[in-house]
N, C-alpha and C positions, 0 to 999 in steps of 0.2 A: 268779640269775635275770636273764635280760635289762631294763634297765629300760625302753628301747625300748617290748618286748612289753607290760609292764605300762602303761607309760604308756597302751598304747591300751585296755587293758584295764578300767584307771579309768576312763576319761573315757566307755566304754562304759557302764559303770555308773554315771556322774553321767547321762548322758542317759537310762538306764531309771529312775531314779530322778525325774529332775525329769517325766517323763510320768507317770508313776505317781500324784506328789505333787499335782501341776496335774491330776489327770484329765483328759490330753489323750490323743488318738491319735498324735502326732506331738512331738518334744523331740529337737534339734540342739545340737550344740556344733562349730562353726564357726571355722577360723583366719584370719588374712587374711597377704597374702603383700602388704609394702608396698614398693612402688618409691621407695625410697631417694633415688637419683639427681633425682625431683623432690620434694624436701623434706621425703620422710615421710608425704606425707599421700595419695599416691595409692596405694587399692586395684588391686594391682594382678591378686590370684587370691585366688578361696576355696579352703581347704584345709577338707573338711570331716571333723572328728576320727573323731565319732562319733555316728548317728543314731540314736531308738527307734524306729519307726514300727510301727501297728499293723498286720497286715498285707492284714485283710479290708479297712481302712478305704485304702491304698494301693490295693487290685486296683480298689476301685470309686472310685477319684480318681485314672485314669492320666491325666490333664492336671496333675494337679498337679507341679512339678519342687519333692522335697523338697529338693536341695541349694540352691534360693535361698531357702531362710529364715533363710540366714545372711546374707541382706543384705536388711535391709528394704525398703528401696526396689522390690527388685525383687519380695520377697513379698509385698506390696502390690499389685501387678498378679495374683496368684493367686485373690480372690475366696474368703478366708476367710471365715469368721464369726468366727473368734477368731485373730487372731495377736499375741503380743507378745514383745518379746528385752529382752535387757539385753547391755553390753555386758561384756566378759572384756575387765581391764585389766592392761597390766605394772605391773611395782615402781614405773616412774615417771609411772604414772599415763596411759600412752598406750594407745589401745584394740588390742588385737590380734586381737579376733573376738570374739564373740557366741554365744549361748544364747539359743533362741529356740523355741517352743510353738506349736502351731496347731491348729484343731479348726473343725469342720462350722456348732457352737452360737457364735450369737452371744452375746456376752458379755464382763466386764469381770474383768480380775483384783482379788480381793481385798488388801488389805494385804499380809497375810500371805503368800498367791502370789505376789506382787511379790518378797517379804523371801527366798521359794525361789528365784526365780531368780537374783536377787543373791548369793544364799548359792551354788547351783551355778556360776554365776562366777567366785566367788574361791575356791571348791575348783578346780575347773578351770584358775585364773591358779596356781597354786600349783603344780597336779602337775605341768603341761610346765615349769613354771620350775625345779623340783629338781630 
């Protein structure tokens, strides 16, 4: 099997899973393309892996652009009621994109949602790194 394929295949099902688990309409898994050249630390693109999104709850929120919620900053400016990420880290500890949840209801994640998105993180840091 191509691993390519599967890789995107997994990470499609870490983000149907992390919506599912979070009862959200919305769960991204998010990569970042970093420019090098200035130190590593500039974002320079989002590559986005793989989205869940519901799909009634997209048709009636065409302002919302799902692809920035792989960058806080900018889904921030969307006017959630609920957004929160964690970040997806390399082996050395450096962020390389984000896992990130949003929904209509305000509200706060639990412990335990917290401990999902983190756990969907480092399944996600794991599959693109094999």
């Amino acid at each position: 099997m191509n691993r390519v394929i599967s890789v995107e295949q997994d990470l499609e099902l870490l983000a149907n899973l992390a919506a599912r688990l979070l009862e959200t309409p919305v769960a991204t898994i998010s990569f970042y393309d970093i420019d090098d050249a200035g130190g590593g630390d500039l974002i320079d693109a989002i590559s986005h892996a793989a989205t869940s999104c519901d799909e009634s709850w997209a048709a009636s929120h065409p302002d919302i652009d799902i692809k920035q919620l792989g960058s806080p900053r900018n889904a921030m400016t969307q006017h959630l009621g609920l957004y929160a990420s964690v970040p997806i880290r390399n082996g050395s500890g450096g962020t390389i994109g984000m896992v990130a949840c949003a929904d209509d209801d305000a509200r706060d994640l639990g412990d335990q949602q917290l401990d999902i998105l983190k756990n969907i993180a480092a399944i996600a840091s794991a599959v693109v790194q094999s």
